[in-house]
N, C-alpha and C positions, 0 to 999 in steps of 0.2 A: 590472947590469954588475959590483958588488962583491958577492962572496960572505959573507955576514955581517951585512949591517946591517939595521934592521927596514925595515919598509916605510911608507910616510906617507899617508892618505890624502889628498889634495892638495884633493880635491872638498869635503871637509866645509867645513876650513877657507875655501876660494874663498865657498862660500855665507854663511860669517857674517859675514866684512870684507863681503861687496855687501850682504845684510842692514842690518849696523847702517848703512853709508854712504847706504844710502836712505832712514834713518829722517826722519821731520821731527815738525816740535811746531807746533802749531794757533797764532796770535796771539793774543799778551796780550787779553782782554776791556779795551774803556777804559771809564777811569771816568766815575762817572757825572756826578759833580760836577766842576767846576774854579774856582779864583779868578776873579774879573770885576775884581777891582781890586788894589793893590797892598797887601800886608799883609794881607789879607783870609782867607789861610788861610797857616799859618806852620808848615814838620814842624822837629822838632829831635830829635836826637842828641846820645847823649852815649858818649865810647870812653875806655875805659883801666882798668887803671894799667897807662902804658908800662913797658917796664924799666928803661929808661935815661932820667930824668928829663931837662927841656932846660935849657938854661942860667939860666932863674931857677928852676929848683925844678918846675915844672910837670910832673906827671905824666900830666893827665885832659885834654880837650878837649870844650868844648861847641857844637855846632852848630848853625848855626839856618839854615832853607833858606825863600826865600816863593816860594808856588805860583807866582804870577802872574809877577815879571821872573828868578825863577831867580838871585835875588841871593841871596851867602852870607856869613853872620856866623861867626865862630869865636872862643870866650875859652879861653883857655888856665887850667886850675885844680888849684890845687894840691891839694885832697883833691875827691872826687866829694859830698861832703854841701854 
C-alpha cells in the first residue's frame, strides 16, 4: 500500500518466537545423597568484597547452609582470609 518501503518477511520471524516458546529443559537429575540428620552434611559460601562496606566495616559474608533442616548461618567479615 506504501510505495517505498522494504518488505518484511513476517513468516520467518513467526517460526523462531513459536520455536524458541516451545523449547523446554529435561529435570534436574536428583542427587543421590541427602542428610539423614541434622548437621550431618553442611554447604557453605563465601561472597564479596561488597563495594559499599556495612556499618561495622564488613565487606565479605560467610554462609553456612545444613542439608537436612535448611537452616542458615551467616558471619559478617571484614577481610575474606
Amino acid at each position: 500500500m506504501v510505495i517505498g518501503l522494504p518488505t518484511i518477511d513476517a513468516h520467518k520471524s513467526i517460526r523462531e518466537g513459536f520455536i524458541m516458546g516451545k523449547m523446554h529443559r529435561l529435570p534436574f537429575t536428583k542427587t543421590a545423597w541427602r542428610a539423614k540428620t541434622p548437621l550431618q552434611l553442611v554447604h557453605t559460601d563465601i561472597w564479596g568484597p561488597a563495594h559499599n562496606p556495612s556499618l561495622g566495616g564488613k565487606r565479605y559474608f560467610l554462609l553456612f547452609v545444613d542439608d537436612y533442616t535448611r537452616m542458615m548461618w551467616v558471619y559478617f567479615l571484614e577481610q575474606k582470609s
